[in-house]
C-alpha positions as CSV (number, residue, x, y, z in Angstrom):
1,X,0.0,0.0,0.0
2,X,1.8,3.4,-0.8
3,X,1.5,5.8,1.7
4,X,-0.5,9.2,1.4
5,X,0.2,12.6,1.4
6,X,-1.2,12.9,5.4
7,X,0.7,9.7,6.1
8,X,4.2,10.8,4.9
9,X,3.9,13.9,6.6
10,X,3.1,11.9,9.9
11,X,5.8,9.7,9.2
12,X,8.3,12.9,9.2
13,X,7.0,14.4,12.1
14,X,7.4,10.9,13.8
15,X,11.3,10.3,13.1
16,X,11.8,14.1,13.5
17,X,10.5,14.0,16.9
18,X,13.7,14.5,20.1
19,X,14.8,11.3,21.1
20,X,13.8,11.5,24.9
21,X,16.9,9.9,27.1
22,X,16.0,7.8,30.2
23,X,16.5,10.3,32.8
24,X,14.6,13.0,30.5
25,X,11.5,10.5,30.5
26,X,11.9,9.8,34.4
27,X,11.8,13.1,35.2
28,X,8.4,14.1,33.1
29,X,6.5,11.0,34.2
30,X,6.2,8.3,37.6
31,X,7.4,5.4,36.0
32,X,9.3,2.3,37.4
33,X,12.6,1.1,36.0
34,X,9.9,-2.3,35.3
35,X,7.8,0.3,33.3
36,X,10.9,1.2,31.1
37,X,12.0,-2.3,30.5
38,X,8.6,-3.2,29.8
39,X,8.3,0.1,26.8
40,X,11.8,-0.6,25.9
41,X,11.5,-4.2,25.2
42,X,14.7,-5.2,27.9
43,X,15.8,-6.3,31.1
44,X,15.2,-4.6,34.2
45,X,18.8,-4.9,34.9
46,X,19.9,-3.0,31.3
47,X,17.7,-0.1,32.6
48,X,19.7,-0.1,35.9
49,X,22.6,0.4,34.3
50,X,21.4,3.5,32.5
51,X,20.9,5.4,36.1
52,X,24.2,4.2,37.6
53,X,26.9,6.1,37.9
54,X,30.5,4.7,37.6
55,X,32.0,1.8,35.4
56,X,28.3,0.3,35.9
57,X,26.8,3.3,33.6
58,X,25.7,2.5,30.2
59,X,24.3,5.0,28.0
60,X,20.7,4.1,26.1
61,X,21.2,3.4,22.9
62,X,19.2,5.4,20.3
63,X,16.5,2.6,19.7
64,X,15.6,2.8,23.6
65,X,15.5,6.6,23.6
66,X,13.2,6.7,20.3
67,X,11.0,4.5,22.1
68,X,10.7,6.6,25.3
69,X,10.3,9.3,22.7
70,X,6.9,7.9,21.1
71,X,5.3,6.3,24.9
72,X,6.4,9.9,25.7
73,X,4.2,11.4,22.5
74,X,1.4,9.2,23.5
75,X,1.3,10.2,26.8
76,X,1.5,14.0,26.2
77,X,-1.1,13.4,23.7
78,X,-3.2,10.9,25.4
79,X,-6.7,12.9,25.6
80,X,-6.6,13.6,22.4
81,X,-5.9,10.1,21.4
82,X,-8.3,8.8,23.9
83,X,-11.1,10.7,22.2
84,X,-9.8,9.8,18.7
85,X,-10.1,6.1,20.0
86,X,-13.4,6.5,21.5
87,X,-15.0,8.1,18.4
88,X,-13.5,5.1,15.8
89,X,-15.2,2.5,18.8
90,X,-18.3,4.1,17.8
């Protein structure tokens, strides 16, 4: 299926949006380091490493941070997809 007008300019808008780093998405929502795993599709333990500090600190890799980019999108945005949702249900 080849994609629309609408739809490539929503697929621009998507990969232009910020990637969103760990500690950025921590600090605008309450969410667990189980909560991240669970969005970014790893270990609890991979996410601990991404707040430690020391030899134990690994930096998210771009994949996790575009992730935490579009849960963060969704969330911002989540009335408005909530009542896009509810009128398709209809």
């Amino acid at each position: 299926m080849r994609l629309n007008h609408t739809q490539i300019e929503l697929l621009d808008r998507f990969l232009a949006l910020p990637l969103v780093s760990p500690d950025e998405f921590v600090a605008r929502w309450s969410v667990s380091y189980r909560q991240i795993s669970q969005i970014c599709c790893c270990s609890i333990s991979t996410v601990e490493h991404w707040f430690s500090d020391g030899t134990a600190h690994r930096p998210a890799a771009r994949s996790y941070q575009r992730l935490l980019a579009i849960v963060d999108f969704l969330l911002v945005h989540s009335v408005e997809i909530d009542y896009i949702w509810r009128l398709l249900q209809t």
